[in-house]
C-alpha positions as CSV (number, residue, x, y, z in Angstrom):
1,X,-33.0,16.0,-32.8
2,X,-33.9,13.3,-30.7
3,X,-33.2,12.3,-27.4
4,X,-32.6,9.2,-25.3
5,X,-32.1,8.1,-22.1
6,X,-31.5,4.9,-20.7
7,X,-34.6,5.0,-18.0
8,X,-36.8,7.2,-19.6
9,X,-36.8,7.7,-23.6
10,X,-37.9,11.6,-23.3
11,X,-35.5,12.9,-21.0
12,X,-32.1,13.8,-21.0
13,X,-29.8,14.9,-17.9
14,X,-26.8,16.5,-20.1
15,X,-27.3,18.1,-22.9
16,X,-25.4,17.3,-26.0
17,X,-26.6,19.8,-28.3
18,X,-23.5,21.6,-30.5
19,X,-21.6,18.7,-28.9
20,X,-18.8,17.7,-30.8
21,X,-17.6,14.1,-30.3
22,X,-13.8,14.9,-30.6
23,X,-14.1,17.1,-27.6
24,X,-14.5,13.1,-26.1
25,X,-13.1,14.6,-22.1
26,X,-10.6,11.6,-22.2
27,X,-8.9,13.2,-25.3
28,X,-8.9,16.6,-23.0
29,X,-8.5,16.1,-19.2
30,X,-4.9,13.9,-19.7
31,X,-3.9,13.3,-15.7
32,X,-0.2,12.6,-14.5
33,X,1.4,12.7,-10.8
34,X,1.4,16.6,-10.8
35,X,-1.8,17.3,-11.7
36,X,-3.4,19.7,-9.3
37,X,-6.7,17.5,-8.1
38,X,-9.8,18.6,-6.8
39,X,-11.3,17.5,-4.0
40,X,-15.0,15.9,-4.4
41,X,-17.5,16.5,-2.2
42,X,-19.5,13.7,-0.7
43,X,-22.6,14.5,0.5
44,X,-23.3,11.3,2.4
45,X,-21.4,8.4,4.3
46,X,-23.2,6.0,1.6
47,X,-21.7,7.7,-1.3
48,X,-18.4,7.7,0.0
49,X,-18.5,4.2,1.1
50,X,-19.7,3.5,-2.0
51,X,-16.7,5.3,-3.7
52,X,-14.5,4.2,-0.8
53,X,-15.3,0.1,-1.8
54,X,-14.9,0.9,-5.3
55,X,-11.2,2.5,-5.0
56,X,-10.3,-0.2,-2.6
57,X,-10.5,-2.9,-5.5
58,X,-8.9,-0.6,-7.6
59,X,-6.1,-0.3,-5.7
60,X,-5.8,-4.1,-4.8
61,X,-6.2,-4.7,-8.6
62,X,-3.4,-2.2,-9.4
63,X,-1.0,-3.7,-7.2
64,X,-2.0,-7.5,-8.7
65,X,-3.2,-8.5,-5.6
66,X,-6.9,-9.2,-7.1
67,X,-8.2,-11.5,-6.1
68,X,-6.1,-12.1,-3.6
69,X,-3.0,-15.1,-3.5
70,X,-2.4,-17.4,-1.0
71,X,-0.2,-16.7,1.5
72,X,2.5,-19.2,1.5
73,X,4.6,-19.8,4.8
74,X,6.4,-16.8,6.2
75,X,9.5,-18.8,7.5
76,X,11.0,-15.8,9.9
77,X,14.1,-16.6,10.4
78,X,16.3,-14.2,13.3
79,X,19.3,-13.4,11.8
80,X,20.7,-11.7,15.0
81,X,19.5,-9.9,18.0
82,X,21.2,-7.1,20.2
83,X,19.8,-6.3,23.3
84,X,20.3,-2.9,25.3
85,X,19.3,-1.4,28.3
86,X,15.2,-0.8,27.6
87,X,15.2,-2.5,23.6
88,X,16.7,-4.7,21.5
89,X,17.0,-5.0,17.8
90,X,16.0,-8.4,15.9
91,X,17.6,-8.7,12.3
92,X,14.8,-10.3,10.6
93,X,14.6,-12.2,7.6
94,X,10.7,-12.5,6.1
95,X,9.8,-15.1,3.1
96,X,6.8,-13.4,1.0
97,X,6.8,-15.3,-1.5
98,X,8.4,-18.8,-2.7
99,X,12.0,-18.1,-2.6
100,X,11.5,-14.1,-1.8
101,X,13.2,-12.5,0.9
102,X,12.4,-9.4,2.7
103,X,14.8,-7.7,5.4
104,X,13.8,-5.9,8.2
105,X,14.6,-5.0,11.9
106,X,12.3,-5.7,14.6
107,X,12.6,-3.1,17.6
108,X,11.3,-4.9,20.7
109,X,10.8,-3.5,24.5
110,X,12.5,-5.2,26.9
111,X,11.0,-7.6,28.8
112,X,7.9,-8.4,26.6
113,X,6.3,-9.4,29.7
114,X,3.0,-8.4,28.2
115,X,1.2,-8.0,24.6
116,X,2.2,-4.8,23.1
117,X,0.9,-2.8,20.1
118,X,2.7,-3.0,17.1
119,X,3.8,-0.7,14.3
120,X,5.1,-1.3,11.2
121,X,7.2,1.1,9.3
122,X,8.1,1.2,5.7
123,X,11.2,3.5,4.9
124,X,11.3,6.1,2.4
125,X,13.3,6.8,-0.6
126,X,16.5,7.3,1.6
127,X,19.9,6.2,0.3
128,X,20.1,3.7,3.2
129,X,16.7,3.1,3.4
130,X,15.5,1.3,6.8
131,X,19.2,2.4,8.0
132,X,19.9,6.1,7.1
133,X,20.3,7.8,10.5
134,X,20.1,11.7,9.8
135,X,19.0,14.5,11.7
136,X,16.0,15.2,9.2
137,X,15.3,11.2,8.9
138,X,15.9,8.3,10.6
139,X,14.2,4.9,10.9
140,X,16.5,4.1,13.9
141,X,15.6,6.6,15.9
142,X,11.6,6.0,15.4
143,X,12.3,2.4,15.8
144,X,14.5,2.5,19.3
145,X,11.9,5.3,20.6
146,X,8.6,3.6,19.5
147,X,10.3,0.6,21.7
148,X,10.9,2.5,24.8
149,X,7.2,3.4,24.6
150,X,6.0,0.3,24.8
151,X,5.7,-0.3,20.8
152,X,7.3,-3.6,18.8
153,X,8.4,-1.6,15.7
154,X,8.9,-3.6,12.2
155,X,11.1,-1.7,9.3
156,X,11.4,-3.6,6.6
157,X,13.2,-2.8,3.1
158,X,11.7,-1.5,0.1
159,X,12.0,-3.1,-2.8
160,X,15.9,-2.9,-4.5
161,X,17.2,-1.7,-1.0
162,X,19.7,-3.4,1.6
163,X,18.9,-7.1,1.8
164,X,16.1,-7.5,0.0
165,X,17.6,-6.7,-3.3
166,X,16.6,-9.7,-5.7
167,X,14.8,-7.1,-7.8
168,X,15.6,-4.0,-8.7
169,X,13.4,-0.6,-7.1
170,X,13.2,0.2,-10.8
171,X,11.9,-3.2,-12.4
172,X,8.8,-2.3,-14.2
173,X,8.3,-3.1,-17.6
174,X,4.9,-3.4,-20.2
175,X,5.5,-7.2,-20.1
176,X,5.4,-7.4,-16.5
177,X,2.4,-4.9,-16.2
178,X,0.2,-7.3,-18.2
179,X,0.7,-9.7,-14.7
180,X,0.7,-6.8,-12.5
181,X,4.5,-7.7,-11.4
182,X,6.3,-4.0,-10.3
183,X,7.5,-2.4,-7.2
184,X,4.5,-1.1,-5.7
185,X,2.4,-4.3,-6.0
186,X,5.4,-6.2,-4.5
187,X,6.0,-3.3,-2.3
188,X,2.3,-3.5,-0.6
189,X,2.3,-7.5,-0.9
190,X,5.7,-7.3,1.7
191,X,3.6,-4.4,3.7
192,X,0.6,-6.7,3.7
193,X,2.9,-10.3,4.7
194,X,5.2,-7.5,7.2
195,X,1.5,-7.4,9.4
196,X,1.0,-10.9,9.2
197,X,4.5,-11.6,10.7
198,X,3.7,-9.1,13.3
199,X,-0.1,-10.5,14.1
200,X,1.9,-13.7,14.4
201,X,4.2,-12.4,17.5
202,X,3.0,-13.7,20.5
203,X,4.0,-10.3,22.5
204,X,1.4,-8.4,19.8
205,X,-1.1,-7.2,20.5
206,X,-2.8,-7.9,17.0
207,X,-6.1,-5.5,17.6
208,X,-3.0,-2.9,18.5
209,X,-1.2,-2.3,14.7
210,X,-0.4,1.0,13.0
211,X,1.9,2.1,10.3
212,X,3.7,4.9,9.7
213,X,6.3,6.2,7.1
214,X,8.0,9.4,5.2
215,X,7.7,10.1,1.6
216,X,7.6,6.9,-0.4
217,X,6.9,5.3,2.8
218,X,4.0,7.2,3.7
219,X,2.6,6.4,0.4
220,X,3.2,2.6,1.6
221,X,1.4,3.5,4.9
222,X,-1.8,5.1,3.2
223,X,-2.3,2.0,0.6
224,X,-1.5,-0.1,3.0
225,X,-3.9,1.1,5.5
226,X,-6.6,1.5,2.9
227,X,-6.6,-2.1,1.9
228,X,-6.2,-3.9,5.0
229,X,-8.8,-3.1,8.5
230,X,-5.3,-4.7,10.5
231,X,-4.1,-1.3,10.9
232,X,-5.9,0.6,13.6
233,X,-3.8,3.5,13.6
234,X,-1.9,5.5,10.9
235,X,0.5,8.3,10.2
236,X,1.9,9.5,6.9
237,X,4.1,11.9,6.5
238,X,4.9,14.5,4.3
239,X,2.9,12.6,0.9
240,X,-0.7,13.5,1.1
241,X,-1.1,16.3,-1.1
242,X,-3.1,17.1,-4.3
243,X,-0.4,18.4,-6.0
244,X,2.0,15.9,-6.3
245,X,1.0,12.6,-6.4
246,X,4.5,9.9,-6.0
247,X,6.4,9.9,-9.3
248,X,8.6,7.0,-8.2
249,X,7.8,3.6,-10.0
250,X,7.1,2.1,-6.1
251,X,4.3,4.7,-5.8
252,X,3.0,4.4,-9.4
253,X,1.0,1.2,-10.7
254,X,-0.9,1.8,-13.5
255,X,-4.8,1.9,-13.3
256,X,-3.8,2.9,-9.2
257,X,-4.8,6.5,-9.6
258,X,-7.8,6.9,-12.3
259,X,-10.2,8.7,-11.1
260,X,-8.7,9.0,-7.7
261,X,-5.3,11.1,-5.7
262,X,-3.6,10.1,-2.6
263,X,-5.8,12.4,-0.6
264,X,-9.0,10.0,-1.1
265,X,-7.0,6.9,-1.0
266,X,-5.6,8.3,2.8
267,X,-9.5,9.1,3.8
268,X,-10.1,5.6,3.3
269,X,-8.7,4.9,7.2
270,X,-11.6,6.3,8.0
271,X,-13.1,6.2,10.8
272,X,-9.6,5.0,12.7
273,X,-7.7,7.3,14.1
274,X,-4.9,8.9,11.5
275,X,-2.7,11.8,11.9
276,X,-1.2,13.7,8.4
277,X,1.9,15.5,9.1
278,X,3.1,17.7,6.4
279,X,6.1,20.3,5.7
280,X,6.0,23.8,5.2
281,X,8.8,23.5,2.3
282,X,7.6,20.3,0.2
283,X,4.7,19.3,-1.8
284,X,2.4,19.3,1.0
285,X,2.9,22.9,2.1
286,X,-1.4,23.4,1.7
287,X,-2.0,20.4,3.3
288,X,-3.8,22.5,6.4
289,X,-5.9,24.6,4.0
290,X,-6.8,22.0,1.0
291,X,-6.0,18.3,1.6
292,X,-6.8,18.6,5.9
293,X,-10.1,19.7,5.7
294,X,-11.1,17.7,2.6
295,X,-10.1,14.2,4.4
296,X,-11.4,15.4,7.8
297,X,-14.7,16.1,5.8
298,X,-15.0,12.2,4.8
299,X,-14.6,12.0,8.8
300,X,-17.2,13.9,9.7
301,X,-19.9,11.9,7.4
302,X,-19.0,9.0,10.6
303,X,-19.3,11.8,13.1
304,X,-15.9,10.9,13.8
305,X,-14.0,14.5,12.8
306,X,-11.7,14.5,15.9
307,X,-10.2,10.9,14.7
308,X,-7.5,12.8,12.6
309,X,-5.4,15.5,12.8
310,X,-3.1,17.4,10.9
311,X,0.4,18.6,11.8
312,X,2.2,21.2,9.9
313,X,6.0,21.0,10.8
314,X,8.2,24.2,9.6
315,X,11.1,22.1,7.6
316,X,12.3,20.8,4.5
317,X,11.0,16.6,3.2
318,X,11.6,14.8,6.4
319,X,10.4,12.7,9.1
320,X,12.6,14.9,12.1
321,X,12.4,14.5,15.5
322,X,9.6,17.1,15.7
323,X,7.7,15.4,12.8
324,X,8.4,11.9,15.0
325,X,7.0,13.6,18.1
326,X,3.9,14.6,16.8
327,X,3.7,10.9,15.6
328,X,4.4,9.8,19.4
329,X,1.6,11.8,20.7
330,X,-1.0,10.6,18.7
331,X,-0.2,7.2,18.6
332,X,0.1,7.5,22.7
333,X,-3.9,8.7,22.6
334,X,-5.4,6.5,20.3
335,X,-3.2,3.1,20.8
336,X,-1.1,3.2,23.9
337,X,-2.8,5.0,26.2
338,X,-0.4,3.8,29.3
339,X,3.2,4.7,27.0
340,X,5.4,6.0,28.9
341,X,7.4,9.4,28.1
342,X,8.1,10.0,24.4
343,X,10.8,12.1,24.7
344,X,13.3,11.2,22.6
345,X,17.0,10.7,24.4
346,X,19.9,9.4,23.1
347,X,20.5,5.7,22.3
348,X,23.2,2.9,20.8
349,X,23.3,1.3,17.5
350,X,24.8,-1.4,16.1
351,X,27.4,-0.7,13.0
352,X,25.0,-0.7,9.3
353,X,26.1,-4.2,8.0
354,X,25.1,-6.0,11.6
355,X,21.9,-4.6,11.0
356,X,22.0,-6.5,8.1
357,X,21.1,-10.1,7.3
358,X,23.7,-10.0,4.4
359,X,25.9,-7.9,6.0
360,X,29.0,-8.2,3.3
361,X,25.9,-6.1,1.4
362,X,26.0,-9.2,-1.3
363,X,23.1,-11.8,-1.5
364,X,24.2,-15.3,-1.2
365,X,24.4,-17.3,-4.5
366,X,21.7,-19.4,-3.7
367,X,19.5,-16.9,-3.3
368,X,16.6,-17.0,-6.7
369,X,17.2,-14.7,-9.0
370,X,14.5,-11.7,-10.6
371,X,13.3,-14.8,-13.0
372,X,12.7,-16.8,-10.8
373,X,10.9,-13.9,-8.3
374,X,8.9,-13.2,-11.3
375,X,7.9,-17.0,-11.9
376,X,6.8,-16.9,-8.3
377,X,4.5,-14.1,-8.7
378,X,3.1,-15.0,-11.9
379,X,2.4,-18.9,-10.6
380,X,0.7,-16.8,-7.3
381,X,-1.3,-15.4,-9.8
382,X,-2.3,-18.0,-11.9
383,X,-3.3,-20.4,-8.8
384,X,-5.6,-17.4,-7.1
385,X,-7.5,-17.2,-10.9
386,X,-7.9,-20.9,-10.9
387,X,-9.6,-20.9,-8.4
388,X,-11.6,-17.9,-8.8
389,X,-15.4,-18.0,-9.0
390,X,-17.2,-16.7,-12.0
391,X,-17.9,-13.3,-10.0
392,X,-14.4,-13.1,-8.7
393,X,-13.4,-13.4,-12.5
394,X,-15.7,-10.9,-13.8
395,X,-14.6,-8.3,-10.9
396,X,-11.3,-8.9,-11.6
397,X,-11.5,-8.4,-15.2
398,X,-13.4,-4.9,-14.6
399,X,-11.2,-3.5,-12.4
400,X,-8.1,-4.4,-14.6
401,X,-10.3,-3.0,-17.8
402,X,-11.1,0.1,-15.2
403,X,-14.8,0.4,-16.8
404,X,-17.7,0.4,-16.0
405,X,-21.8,-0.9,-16.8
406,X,-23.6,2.3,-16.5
407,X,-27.3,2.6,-15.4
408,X,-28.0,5.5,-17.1
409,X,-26.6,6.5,-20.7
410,X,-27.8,9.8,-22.5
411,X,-28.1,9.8,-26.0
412,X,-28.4,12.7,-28.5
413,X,-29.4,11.7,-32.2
414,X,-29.8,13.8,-35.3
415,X,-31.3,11.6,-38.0
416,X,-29.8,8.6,-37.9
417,X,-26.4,9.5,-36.1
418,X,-25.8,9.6,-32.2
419,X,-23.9,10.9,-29.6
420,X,-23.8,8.5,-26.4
421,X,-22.6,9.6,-22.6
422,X,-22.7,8.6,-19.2
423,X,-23.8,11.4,-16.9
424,X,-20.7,12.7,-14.9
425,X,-18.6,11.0,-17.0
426,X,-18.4,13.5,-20.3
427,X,-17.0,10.7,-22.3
428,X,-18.5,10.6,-26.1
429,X,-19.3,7.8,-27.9
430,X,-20.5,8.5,-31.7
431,X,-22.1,6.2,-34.2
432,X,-25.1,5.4,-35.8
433,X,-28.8,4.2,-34.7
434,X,-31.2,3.0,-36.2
435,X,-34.6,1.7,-34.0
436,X,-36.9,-1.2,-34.8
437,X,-37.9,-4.6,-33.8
438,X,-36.7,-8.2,-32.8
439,X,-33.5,-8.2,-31.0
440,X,-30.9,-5.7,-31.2
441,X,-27.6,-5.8,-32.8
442,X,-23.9,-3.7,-32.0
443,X,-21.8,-3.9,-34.6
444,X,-18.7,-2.3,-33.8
445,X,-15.8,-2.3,-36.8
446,X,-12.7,-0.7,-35.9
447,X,-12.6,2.0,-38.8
448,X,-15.9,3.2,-36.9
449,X,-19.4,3.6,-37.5
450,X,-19.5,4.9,-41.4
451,X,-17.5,1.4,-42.4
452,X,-19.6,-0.6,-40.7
453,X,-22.8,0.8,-42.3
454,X,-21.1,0.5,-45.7
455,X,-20.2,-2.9,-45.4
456,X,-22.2,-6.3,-46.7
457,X,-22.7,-7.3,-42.8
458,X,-24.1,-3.9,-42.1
459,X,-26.2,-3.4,-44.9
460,X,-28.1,-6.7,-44.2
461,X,-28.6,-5.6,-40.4
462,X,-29.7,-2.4,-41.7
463,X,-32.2,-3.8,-44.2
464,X,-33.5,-6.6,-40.9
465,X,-35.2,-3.9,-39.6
466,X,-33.8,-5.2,-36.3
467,X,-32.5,-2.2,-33.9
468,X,-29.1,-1.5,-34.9
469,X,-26.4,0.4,-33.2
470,X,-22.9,1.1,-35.1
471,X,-20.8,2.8,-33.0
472,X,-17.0,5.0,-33.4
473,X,-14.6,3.6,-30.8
474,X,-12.0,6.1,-28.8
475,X,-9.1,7.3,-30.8
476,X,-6.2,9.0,-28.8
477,X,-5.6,12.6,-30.1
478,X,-1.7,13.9,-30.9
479,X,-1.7,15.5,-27.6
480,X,-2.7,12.1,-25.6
481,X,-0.3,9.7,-27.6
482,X,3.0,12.3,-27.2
483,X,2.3,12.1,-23.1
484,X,1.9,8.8,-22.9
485,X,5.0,7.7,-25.0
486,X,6.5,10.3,-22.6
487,X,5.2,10.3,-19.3
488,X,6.3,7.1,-17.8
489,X,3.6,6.6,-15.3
490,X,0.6,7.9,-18.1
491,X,-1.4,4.3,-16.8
492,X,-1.8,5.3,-13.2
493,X,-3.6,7.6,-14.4
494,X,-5.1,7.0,-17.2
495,X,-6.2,3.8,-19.0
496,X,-5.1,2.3,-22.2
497,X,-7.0,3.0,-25.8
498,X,-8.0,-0.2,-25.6
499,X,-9.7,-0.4,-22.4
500,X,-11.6,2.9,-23.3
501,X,-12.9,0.6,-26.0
502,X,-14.3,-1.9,-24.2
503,X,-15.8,1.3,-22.2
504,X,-17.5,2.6,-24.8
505,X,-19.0,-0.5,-26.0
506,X,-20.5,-1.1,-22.4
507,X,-21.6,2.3,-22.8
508,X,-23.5,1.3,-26.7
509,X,-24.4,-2.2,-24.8
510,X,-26.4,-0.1,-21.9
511,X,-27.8,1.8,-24.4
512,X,-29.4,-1.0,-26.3
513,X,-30.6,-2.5,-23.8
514,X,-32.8,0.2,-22.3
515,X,-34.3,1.0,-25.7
516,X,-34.9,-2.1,-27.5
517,X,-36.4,-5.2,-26.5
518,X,-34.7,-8.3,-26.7
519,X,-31.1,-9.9,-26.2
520,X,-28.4,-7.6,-27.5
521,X,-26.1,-9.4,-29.8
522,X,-22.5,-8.0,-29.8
523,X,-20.8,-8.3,-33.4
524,X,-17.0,-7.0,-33.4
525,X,-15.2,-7.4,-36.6
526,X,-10.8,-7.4,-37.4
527,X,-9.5,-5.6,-34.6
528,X,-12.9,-4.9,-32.9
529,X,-13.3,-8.3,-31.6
530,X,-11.1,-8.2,-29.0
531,X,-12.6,-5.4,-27.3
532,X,-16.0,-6.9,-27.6
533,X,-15.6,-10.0,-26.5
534,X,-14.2,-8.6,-23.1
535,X,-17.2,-6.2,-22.8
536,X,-19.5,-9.0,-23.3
537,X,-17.5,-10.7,-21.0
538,X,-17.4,-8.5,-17.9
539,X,-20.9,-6.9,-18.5
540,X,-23.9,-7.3,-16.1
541,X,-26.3,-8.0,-18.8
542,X,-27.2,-11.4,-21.0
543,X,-25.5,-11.1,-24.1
544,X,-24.5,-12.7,-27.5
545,X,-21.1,-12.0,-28.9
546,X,-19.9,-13.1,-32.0
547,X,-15.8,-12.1,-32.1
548,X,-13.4,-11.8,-34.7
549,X,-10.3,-12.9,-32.9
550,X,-7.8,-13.1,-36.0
551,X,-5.3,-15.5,-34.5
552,X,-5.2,-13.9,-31.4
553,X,-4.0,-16.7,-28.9
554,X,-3.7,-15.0,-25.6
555,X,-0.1,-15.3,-25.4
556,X,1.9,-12.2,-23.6
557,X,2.9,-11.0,-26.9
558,X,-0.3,-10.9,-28.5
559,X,-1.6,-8.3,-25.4
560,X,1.4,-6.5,-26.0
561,X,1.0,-6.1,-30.2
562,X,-3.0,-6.0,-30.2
563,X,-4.9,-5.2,-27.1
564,X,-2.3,-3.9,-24.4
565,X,-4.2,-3.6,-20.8
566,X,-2.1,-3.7,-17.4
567,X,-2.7,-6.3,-15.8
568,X,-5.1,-8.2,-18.1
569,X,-3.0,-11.7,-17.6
570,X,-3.0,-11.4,-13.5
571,X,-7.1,-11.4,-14.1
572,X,-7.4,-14.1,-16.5
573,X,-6.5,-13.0,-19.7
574,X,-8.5,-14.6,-22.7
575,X,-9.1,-17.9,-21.2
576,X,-11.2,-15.6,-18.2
577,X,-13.2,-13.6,-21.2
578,X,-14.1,-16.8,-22.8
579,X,-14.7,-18.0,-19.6
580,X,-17.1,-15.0,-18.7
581,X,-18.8,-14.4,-22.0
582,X,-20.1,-18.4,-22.0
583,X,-20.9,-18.5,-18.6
584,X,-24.2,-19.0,-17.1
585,X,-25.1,-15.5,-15.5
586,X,-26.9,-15.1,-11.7
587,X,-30.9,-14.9,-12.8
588,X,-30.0,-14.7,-16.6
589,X,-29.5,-17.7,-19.0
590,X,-26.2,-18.6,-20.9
591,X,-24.5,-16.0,-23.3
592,X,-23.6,-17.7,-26.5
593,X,-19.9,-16.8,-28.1
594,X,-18.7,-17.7,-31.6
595,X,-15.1,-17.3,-32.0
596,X,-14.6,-16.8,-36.1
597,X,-11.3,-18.5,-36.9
598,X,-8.7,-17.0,-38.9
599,X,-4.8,-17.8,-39.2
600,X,-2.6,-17.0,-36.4
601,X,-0.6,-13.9,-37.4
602,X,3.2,-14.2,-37.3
């Protein structure tokens, strides 16, 4: 048997020997929203920051905000105002994008003789939203509180709720996926434009912002504060756990979670100050034995373990007036040092539909319709592609793919067959190899390695004496396929077959490269073509790609019958590969592509 490595041919870092490729981990360790996660252990500030940066483009990409569009003109417009004794209330209409509305209330101290911090508060999945009023829940109550403290308090709508209900909460679709458009991408795009109106206040404070939410809005709170340094203080509550991950199509995106659960993405505030506050009777019961101590850990590699804190309160899902208090406290040390008493008293509310900007509860007939929202989006898009650079492209193309170009690749061969791997990645990549001079050549055919060596192409290669590297791309097992026709939110957390295509031809590509001289030169034949041409496409390394595209066009259709990736259109789709795999590369000459022409398909 011999072995290979990518650095140095003799050595090997994980043994493959009695490996079987169909034990391939992807067709074993299948992830959904209740999978118990594990926490990692980071050794070092620089390997979690280097983690930390990665997951933070992954969860931009996953919510179609990468790169990032232009913000077009808020327009706030005040629907109302009522103003008590020590607050007032602000019925606030935001414009997000082009002819999209968001609703919200603004709770304001009175007097606003001076800047005040700020927080923003996205409602959870409460039948009245940023209205309900219960014992166990209320936004009102935060809202008037947070005001007599000194705090301007935004809560706006989610998605489908109250006045902001030109989409559905439940609008998802595979067509939409391919340009990123559903709830939680629009959900943190409103979080994200919800700061800016607030930075744009002149009684903020704008180096004063936190965020804070229950439930589905605590899930808006930790990707929001992840993705954008604005907020200086957070507080979920009752959603960081391990064990349960969102399971509402506002908290789900796919590619979001790969790799990843809610209690990394809510370590990414650190170092600012955060407090978790879980129940004793929900999903985040073990928060003060398991998820606590494993985000306070990522706090401690900044020396900075006394920046967050955990508060277990003994109730059912809520965000009470006990759960609120803890909430008070900590934003009193860490943002508002002068606030005066946070004990909650008694206060006066408007009726529900005054709260309202629509307050008949129906949306005015001039109002755009979910076509036109999704036009808006998709022209967003398109413009922040356009004028993408070549790296901005390439990035964005990766993190939609969800792969990676790996250093290091072990290899295991037994005669002339091979198994492939990235260390820590378990993954298997099977084929056949065959060393030897003058520039290498992949030739990947979809019905795998034995078809390509049988075939006229790969005879000829073989008989070159040029290295040559035929490889088997992934198949999905029975057990895979059945959860992901079943599990509707299978793509947060795991990727597509096709993307773990391209995956394992970066991994063959790596390979090549560190053990044969010369430019690689990437054939992919029929159905293999597509998946080639985007590896060559995002990957680090010079490369010439010849791909079979057999009438594929790059229309949405065509993704959705041949090479279905969320989100590939929001990054560029096939204009962006071609784009990439031609382009001159930084220190590296041009690639060279060859698109073999064929009829389009009906």
């Amino acid at each position: 048997m011999a072995r290979y490595n990518t650095f140095v041919l003799s050595l090997v870092s994980l043994s493959l020997c009695g490996a079987n490729p169909a034990a391939d981990v992807r067709n074993v360790e299948i992830y959904s929203f209740k999978t118990h996660f594990r926490p990692q252990n980071y050794a070092s500030r620089r390997e979690w920051e280097t983690h930390g940066t990665h997951l933070r483009a992954q969860i931009l990409s996953a919510a179609g905000l990468l790169p990032a569009p232009r913000k077009s003109p808020l327009n706030p417009r005040i629907v109302r105002r009522f103003d008590y004794e020590d607050y007032s209330i602000e019925v606030v209409l935001l414009e997000t994008l082009p002819g999209y509305f968001l609703g919200g209330n603004l709770y304001i101290p009175a007097g606003r003789k001076e800047t005040h911090p700020a927080v923003l508060i996205p409602h959870g999945h409460w039948e009245k939203g940023r209205l309900e009023n219960l014992p166990s829940y209320s936004v009102p109550a935060l809202g008037v509180n947070l005001a007599r403290q000194g705090y301007v308090a935004f809560a706006y709508d989610m998605a489908g709720f109250n006045d902001t209900r030109q989409t559905s909460h439940s609008f998802a679709s595979p067509s939409l996926a391919l340009w990123s458009f559903h709830p939680m991408g629009l959900q943190l795009w409103n979080s994200i434009r919800a700061l800016d109106f607030l930075e744009s206040l002149p009684y903020v404070d704008p180096h004063r912002m936190a965020a804070t939410g229950a439930s589905g809005g605590a899930t808006q709170t930790i990707l929001l504060t992840a993705v954008d340094d604005r907020i200086a203080v957070a507080a979920p509550v009752n959603m960081v756990s391990a064990y349960m991950q969102g399971g509402d199509p506002c908290e789900e995106a796919p590619n979001l979670r790969i790799g990843t659960s809610n209690v990394e993405i809510a370590a990414l505030a650190a170092p600012r100050p955060m407090i978790v506050v879980s129940s004793t009777r929900d999903w985040t019961r073990h928060t003060p034995v398991e998820e606590f101590p494993s985000i306070r850990h990522i706090y401690s590699l900044y020396g900075k373990s006394e920046m967050v804190a955990n508060v277990q309160i003994d109730a059912e899902h809520n965000y009470n007036e006990q759960s609120r208090q803890a909430v008070y406290r900590f934003f009193a040390e860490h943002l508002h040092p002068s606030a005066p008493e946070f004990d909650e008293r008694p206060f006066t509310l408007p009726a529900d539909q005054d709260l309202l900007a629509h307050a008949t509860g129906n949306l005015p007939p001039s109002v755009p319709g979910f076509d036109q929202v999704v036009q808006a989006w998709r022209l967003a898009a398109e413009a922040s592609i356009e004028n993408s650079s070549t790296d901005q492209l390439r990035d964005a193309l990766r993190n939609v793919l969800g792969v990676e170009y790996s250093r290091t690749v072990d290899g295991l061969a037994e005669g002339d067959r091979i198994t492939l791997t990235r260390p820590g990645r378990k993954d298997r990549v099977s084929g056949l190899w065959r060393p030897g001079s003058g520039d290498p050549v992949i030739l990947v055919n979809p019905e795998g390695a034995p078809a390509a060596r049988a075939s006229q192409l790969g005879r000829e290669l073989l008989k070159s004496g040029r290295p040559v590297l035929m490889i088997d791309l992934f198949t999905a097992n029975e057990i895979r396929r059945r959860q992901a026709e079943y599990d509707d939110y299978f793509l947060s957390y795991n990727r597509t077959e096709h993307a773990e295509r391209v995956q394992d031809i970066l991994t063959a590509l790596s390979f090549v490269k560190a053990n044969a001289k010369g430019t690689p030169e990437l054939i992919g034949v029929g159905r293999a073509g597509l998946p080639a041409l985007f590896a060559a496409a995002v990957a680090p390394v010079r490369t010439s790609v010849i791909a079979d595209l057999n009438g594929f066009a790059g229309f949405d259709d065509d993704f959705l019958t041949q090479f279905y990736v969320p989100g590939i259109q929001r990054a560029g789709g096939l204009k962006a590969a071609l784009k990439l795999a031609a382009a001159s590369r930084v220190l590296l000459p041009a690639s060279r592509v060859r698109v073999i022409p064929a009829e389009r398909q009906p």
